[in-house]
C-alpha positions as CSV (number, residue, x, y, z in Angstrom):
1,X,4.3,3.8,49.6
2,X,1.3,5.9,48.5
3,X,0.2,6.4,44.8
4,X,-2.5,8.3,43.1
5,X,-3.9,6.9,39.4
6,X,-4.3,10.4,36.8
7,X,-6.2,9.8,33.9
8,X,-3.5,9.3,30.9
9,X,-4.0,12.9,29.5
10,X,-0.4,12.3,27.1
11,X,-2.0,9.6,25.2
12,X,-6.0,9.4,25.8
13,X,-6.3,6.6,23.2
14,X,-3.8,4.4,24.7
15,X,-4.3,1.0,26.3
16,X,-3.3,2.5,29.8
17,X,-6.2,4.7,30.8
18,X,-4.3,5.8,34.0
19,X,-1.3,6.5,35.4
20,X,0.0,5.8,38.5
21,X,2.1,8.7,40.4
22,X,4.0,8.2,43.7
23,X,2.5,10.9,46.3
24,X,3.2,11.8,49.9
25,X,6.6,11.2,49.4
26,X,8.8,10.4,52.0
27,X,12.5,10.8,51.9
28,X,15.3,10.6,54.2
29,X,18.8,12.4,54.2
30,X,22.6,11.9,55.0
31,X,22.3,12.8,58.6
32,X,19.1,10.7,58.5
33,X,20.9,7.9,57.6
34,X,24.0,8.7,59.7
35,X,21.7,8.4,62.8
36,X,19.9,5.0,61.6
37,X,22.8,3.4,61.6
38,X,24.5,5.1,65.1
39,X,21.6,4.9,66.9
40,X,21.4,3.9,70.6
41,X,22.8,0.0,71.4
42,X,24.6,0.1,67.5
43,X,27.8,-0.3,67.7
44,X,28.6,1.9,65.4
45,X,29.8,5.5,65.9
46,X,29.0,8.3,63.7
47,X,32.7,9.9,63.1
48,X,33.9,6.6,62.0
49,X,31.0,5.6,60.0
50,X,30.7,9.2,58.0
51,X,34.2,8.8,57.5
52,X,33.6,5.0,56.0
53,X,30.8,6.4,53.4
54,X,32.8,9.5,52.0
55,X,35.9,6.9,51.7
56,X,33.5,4.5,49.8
57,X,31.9,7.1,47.4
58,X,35.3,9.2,47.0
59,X,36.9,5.9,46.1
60,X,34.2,5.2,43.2
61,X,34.8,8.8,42.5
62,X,38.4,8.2,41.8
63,X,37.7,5.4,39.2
64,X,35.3,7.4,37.0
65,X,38.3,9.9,37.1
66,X,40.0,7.0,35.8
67,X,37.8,5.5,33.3
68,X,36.8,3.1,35.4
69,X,33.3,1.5,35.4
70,X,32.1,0.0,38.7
71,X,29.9,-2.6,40.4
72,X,28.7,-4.3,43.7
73,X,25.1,-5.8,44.8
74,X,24.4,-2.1,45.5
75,X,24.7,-0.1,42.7
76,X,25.9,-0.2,39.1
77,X,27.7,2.6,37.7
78,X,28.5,2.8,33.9
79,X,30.1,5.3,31.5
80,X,29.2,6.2,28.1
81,X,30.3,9.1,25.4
82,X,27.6,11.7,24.4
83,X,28.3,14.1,21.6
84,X,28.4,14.1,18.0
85,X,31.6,12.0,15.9
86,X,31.9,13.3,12.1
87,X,34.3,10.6,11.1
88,X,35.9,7.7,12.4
89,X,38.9,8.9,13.0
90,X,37.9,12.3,15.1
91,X,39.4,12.0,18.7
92,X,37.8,13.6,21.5
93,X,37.0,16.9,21.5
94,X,36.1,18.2,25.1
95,X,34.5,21.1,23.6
96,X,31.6,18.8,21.3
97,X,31.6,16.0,23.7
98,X,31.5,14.5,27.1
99,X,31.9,11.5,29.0
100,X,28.6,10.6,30.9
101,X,27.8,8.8,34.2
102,X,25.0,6.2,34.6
103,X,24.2,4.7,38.0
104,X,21.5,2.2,38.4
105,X,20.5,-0.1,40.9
106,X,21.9,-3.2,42.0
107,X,20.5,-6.6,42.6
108,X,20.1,-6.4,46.0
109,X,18.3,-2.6,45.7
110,X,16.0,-4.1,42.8
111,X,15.0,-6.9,44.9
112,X,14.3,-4.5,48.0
113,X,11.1,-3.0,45.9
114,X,9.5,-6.3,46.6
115,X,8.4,-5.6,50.2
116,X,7.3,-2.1,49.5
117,X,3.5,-2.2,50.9
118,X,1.0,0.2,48.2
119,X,-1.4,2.1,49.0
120,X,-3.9,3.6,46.7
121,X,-4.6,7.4,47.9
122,X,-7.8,9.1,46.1
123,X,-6.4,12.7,44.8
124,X,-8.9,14.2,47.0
125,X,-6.8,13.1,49.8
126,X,-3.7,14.4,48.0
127,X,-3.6,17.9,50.5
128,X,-1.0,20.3,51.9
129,X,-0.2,18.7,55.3
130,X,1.4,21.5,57.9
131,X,3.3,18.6,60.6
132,X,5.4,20.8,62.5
133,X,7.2,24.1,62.4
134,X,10.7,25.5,63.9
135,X,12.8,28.4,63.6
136,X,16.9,27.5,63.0
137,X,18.4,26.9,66.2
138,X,14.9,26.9,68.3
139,X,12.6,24.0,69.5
140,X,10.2,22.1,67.4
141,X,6.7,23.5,66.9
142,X,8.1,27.0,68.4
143,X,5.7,29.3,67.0
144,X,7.0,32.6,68.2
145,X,9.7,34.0,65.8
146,X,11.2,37.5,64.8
147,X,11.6,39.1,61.3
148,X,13.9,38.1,59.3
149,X,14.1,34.2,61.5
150,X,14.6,31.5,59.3
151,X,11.9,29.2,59.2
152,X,11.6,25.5,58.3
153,X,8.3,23.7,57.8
154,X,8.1,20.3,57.6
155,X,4.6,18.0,56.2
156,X,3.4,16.5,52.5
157,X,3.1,18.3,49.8
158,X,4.0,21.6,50.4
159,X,6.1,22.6,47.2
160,X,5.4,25.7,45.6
161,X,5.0,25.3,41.8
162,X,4.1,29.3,41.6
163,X,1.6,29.1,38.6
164,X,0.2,32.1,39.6
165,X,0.4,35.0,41.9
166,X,-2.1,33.5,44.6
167,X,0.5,30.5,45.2
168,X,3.2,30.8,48.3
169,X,3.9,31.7,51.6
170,X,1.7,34.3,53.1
171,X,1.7,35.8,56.6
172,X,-1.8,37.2,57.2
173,X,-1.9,39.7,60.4
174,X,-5.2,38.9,62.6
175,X,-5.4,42.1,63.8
176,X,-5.4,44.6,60.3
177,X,-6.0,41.7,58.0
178,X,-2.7,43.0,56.2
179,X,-1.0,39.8,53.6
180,X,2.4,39.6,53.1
181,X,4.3,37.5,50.7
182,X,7.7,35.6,51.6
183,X,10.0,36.1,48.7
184,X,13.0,34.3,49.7
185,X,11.9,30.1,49.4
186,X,15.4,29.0,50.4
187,X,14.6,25.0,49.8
188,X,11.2,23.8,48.2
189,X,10.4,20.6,48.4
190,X,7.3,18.3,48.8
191,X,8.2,18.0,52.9
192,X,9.9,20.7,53.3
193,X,10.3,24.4,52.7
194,X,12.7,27.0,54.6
195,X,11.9,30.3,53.8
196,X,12.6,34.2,55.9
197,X,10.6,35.5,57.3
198,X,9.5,38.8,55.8
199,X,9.8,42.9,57.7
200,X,6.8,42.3,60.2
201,X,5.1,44.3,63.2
202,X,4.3,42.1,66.6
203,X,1.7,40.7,66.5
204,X,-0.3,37.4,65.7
205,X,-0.2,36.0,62.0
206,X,-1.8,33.2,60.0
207,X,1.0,31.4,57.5
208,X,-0.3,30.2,54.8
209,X,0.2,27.4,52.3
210,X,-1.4,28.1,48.9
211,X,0.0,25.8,46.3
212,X,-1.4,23.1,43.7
213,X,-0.2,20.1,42.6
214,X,2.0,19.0,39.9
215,X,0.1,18.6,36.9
216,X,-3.4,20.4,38.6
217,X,-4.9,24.0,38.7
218,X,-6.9,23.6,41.9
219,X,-6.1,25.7,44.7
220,X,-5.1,23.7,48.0
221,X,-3.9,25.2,51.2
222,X,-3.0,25.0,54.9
223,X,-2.6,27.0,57.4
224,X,-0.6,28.0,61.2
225,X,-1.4,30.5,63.5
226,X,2.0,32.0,64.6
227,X,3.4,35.0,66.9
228,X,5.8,37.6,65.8
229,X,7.9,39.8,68.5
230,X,10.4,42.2,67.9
């Protein structure tokens, strides 16, 4: 797990001079997880296992419905009341209050955190990484495409915090050295973004990454050299 220290900027006169932030984050998804566990020589097959894991979760979603607090080595789930009472006697009013959902982590999840090996990243280090690029339906690291495709990109710290109007996805054309600007960012994330591809002529294009971090003003960018035919 990689972390980058930021000087304490919210309190400059407190005891904690830095502050630690988790970067290059990695995380996985449901089908992610699906194919961990399925994978070749498991015995485990996926229809049975998806079907185990939306029984489990629709299960604990059928005791909140009931009031029902719940608990394993796994997780913890609690409910609580939000919402202002004027007197002791006022009942629930739907309309002034809610009932709220808290889920922690279990034992077993806490204890997990233990064998998580740091590593200290210097925020110089903390750049847009371009790993691989693919249209919906095509090969990985295809890099001819079509107007209107759309695209996903996949590497670290690629969200788009659009702080100004020089951050975003640009498509720069080699030959007239014409920019233009996706507009439609249909997931942005830190590892991903899937975006269309704008109205283009064929030719060859640069895409570019132009974002900055979090809490920073600095420019940072990356860049792929791509084909688009008609």
């Amino acid at each position: 797990m990689d972390y980058t220290l930021y000087k304490n900027r919210f309190n400059p006169n407190a005891k904690q001079k830095f502050i630690a932030r988790h970067t290059n984050i990695q995380r996985k998804s449901f089908d992610n997880l699906i194919k961990q566990i399925t994978k070749q020589g498991s015995i485990f097959k996926e229809p049975e296992t998806v079907a185990i894991i939306h029984e489990y979760w629709n299960t604990i979603k059928s005791y909140i419905e009931d009031g029902i607090e719940y608990q394993d080595d796994y997780i913890d789930l609690k409910l609580g009341i939000s919402g202002p009472f004027d007197d002791e006697n006022e009942g629930f009013n739907k309309k002034k209050h809610k009932v709220t959902v808290s889920l922690t982590p279990g034992g077993v999840l806490k204890k997990s955190t233990k064998h998580i090996e740091m590593h200290h990243v210097n925020p110089k280090l903390n750049v847009v990484k371009l790993e691989r690029i693919a249209g919906f339906g095509m090969k990985e690291n295809e890099t001819t495409f079509k107007p209107k495709s759309i695209v996903e990109i996949k590497g670290q710290n690629l969200k788009i915090y659009s702080k100004n109007d020089k951050e975003g996805i640009f498509f720069h054309n080699v030959a007239t050295q014409t920019e233009y600007q996706v507009e439609n960012i249909y997931v942005n994330e830190p590892q991903t973004l899937v975006f269309m591809i704008p109205t283009l002529d064929k030719g060859d294009y640069i895409v570019a990454i132009n974002n900055s971090s979090r809490n920073g003003c600095k420019l940072r960018n990356a860049s792929i050299k791509v084909s688009i035919e008609q």
